[in-house]
N, C-alpha and C positions, 0 to 999 in steps of 0.2 A: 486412488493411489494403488500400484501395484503391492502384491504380497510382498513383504519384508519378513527377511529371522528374527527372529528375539534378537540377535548380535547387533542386524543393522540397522533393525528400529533404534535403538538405542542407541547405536553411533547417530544414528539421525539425530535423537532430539537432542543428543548434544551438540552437533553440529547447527540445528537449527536456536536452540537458546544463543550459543556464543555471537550466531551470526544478530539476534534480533537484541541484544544487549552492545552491538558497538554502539561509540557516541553518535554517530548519525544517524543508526537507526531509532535510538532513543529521543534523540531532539525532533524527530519526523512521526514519532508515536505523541510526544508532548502537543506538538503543533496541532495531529491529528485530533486531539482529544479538544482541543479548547477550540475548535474550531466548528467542531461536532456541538459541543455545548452550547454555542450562541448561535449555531444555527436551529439547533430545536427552539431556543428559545424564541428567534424571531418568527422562522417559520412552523414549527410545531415537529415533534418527533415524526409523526406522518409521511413528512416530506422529506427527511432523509434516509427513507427504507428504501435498501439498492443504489444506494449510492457510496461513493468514497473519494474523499478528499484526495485530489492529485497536485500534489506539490511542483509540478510541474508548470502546470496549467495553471495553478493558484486557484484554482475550483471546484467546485462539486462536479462528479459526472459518474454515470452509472460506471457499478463495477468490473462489469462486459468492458468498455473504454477503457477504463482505467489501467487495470489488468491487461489488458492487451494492447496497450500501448500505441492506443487510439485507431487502429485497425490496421498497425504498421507490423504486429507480433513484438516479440521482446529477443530476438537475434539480435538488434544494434542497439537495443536501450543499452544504458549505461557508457557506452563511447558517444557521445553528445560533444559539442564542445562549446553550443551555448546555451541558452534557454528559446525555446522556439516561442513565438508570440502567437496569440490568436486575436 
């Protein structure tokens, strides 16, 4: 991350709190979590190092993929208009 002032670090993490506290993000963190937790439990914490739940996709996949939204970038994520299937 590039250098930030004192001013806009801290405009940042409030910006970054407000945005990671809406309800969608929180119902996606919930999901994230219980999801995490029955997969270590079936498969072992082991097997989910580098990886992350894509709510998308409804599955695990490393977080290279995920984040970059499956090697399409993230210019058009978020204008979707349905769920893509795989």
């Amino acid at each position: 991350m590039p250098y930030l002032s004192p001013r806009a670090k801290r405009n940042k993490a409030e910006r970054d709190l407000k945005a990671a506290k809406t309800p969608a993000r929180r119902k996606k963190k919930a999901e994230n979590q219980r999801k995490r937790r029955a997969a270590a439990k079936k498969h072992g914490v082991s097997w989910l190092k580098g990886k992350d739940y894509d709510h998308d996709d409804k599955r695990f996949e490393s977080v290279k993929a995920n984040r970059g939204n499956d090697g399409n970038g993230t210019k058009k994520e978020g204008k979707k208009t349905k769920r893509k299937k795989k």
